[in-house]
C-alpha positions as CSV (number, residue, x, y, z in Angstrom):
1,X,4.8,17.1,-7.1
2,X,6.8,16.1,-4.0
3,X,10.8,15.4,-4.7
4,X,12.2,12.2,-4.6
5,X,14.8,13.6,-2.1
6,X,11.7,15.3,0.2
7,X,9.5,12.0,0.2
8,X,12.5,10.0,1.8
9,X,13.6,12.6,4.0
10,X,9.9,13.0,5.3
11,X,9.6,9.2,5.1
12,X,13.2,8.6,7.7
13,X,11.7,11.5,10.1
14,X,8.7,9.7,10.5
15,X,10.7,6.2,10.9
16,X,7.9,4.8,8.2
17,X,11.4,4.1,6.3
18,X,14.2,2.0,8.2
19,X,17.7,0.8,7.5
20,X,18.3,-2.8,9.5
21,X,17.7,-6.1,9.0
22,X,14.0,-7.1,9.2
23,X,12.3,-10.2,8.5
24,X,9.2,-9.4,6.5
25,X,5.5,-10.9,6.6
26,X,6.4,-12.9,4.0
27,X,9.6,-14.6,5.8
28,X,11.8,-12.6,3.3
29,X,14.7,-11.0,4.7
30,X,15.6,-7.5,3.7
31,X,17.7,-4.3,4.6
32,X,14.9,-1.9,4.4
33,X,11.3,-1.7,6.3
34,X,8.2,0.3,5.3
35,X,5.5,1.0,7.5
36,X,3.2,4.0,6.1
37,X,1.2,3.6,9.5
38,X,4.1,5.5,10.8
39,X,4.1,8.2,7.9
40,X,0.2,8.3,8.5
41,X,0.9,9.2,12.0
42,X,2.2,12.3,11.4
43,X,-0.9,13.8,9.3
44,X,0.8,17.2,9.2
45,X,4.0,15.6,7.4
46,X,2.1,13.0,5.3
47,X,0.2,16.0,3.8
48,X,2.8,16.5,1.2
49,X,2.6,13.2,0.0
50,X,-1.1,12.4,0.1
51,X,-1.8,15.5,-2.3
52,X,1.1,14.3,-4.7
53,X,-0.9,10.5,-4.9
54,X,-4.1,12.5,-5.2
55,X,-2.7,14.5,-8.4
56,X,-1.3,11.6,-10.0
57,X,-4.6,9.4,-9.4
58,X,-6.5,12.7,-11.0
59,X,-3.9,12.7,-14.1
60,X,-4.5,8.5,-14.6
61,X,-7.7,7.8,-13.4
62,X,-10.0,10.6,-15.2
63,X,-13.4,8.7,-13.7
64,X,-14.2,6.8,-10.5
65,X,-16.9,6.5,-8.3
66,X,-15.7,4.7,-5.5
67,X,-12.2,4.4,-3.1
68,X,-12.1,0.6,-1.8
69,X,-8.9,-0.1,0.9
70,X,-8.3,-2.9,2.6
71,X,-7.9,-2.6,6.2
72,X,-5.6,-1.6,8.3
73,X,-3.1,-0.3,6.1
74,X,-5.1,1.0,3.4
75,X,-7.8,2.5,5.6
76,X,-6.2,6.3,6.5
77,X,-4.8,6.6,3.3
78,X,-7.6,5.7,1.2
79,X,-9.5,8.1,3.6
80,X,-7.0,11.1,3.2
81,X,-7.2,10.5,-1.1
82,X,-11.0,10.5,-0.8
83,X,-10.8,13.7,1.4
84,X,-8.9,15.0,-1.5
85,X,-10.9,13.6,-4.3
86,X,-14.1,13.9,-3.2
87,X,-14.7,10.2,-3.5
88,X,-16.6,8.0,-1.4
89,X,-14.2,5.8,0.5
90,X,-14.7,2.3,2.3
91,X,-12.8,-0.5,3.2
92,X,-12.6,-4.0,3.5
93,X,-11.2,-6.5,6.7
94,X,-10.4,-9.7,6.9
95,X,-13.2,-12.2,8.8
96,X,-11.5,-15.5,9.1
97,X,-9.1,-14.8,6.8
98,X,-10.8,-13.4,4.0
99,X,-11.7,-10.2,3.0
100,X,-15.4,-9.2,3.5
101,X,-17.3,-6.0,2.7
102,X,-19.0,-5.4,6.3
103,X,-20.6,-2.1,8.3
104,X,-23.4,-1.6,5.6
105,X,-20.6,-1.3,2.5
106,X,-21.8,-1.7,-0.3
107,X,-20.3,-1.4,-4.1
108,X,-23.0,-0.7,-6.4
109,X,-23.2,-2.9,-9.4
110,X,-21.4,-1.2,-12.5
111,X,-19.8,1.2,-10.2
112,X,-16.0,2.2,-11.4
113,X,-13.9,1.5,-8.5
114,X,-10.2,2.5,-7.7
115,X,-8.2,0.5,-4.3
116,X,-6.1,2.5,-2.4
117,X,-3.2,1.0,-0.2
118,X,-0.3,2.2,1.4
119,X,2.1,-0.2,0.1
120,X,1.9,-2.8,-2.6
121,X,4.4,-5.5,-2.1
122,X,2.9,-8.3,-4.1
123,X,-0.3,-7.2,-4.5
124,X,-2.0,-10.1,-2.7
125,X,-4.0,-7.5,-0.7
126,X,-4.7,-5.7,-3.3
127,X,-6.1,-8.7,-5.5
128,X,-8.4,-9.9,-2.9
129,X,-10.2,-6.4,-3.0
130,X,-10.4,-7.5,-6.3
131,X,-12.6,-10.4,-6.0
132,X,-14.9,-7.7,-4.3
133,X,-15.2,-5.9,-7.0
134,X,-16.1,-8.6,-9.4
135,X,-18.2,-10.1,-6.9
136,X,-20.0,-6.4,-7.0
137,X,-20.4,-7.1,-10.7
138,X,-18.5,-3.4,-10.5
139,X,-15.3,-2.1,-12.6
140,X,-11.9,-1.9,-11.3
141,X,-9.9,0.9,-12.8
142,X,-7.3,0.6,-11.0
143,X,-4.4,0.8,-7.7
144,X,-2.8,3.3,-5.8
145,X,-0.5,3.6,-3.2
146,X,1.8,5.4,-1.3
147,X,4.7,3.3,-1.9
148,X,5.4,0.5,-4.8
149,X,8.2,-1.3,-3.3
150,X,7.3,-4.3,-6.2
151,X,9.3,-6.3,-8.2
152,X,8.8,-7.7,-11.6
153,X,9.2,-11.1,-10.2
154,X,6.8,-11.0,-6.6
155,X,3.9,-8.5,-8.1
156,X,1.0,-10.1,-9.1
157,X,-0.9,-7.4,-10.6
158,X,0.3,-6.5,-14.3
159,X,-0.7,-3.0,-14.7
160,X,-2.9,0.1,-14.1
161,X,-1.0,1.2,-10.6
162,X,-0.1,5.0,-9.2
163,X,2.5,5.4,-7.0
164,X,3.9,8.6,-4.6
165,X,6.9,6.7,-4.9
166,X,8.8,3.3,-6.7
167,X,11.2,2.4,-4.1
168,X,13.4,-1.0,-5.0
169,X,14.6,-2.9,-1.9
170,X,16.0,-6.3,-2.3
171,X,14.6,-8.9,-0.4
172,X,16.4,-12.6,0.5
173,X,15.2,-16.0,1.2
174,X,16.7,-17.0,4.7
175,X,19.8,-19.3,2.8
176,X,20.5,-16.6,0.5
177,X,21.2,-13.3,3.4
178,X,24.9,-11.6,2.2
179,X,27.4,-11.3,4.5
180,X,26.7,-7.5,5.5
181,X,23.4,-8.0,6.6
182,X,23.5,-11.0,8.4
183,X,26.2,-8.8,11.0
184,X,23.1,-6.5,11.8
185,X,20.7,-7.8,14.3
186,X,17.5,-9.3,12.9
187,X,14.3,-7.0,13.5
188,X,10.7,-8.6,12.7
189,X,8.2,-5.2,13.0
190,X,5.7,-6.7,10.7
191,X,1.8,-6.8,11.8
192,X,1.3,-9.9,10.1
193,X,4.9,-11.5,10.6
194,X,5.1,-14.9,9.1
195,X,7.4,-18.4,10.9
């Protein structure tokens, strides 16, 4: 398994973990932004890590059939586990708004099926893939990610996740910003940034 200390330091060279103040998708402030994409753009570096998920997922999930990411996040890291795995791997994308199963993907009915992410925040993503799944009439076993940068209070799935790394970064409503972040100039690098 990959160190605590090694996962962050490969994490800053990439610049998939920054220290600022960003507003978040969700309109949240905070003093920390994680973008995997950035991690995942570096395959040689993101090596490390993929292979630590894919041993954790192999020591909690002892049977699957089937890797389900949504896109975009989830797409080259659910690829990279299933590489690993020897899994089949697909992924879902939004069409107006709502994720849909398209390209000829299928999930087979009764078919034991883990989703992959990047980064679970709430797990809203994550829960949508969900509904695919049932939809499927097919058997969720589980998440994964790359990061879980949850809280007790803002994730909205209760159990069964794997995670490279738990990484706790406080997040603000826009009345509620302390004094020594509001002094740092506000960054908004989200793909889905929120008004």
């Amino acid at each position: 398994m990959l160190s605590l200390k090694k996962s962050l330091n490969i994490l800053r060279k990439t610049d998939a973990l920054l220290d600022g103040h960003f507003v978040l998708s969700s309109g949240l402030h905070s003093s920390k932004y994680i973008q995997c994409a950035k991690l995942l753009s570096f395959p040689h570096k993101a090596e490390k890590i993929c292979k630590s998920l894919a041993s954790k997922i192999k020591k909690k999930f002892k049977k699957f059939d089937l890797i389900l990411s949504p896109a975009m996040g989830g797409i080259i890291i659910g690829y990279e586990i299933g590489k690993l795995l020897k899994k089949e791997t697909i992924f879902c994308e939004r069409v107006n708004g709502k994720f849909k199963l398209r390209r000829g993907f299928k999930i087979r009915k009764g078919s034991r099926v883990l989703i992959i992410e990047d980064v679970i925040t709430t797990g809203k993503s994550s829960l949508e893939c969900v509904k695919l799944i049932k939809n499927s009439q097919a058997k969720l076993v589980g998440f994964a990610t790359i990061i879980d940068r949850s809280s007790k209070k803002s994730l909205k799935i209760k159990k069964n996740i794997v995670s490279h790394l738990k990484i706790s970064v406080p997040t603000y409503r826009k009345n509620e910003v302390p004094n020594e972040l509001k002094l740092i100039p506000i960054s908004t690098p989200g793909s889905r940034y929120t008004k």
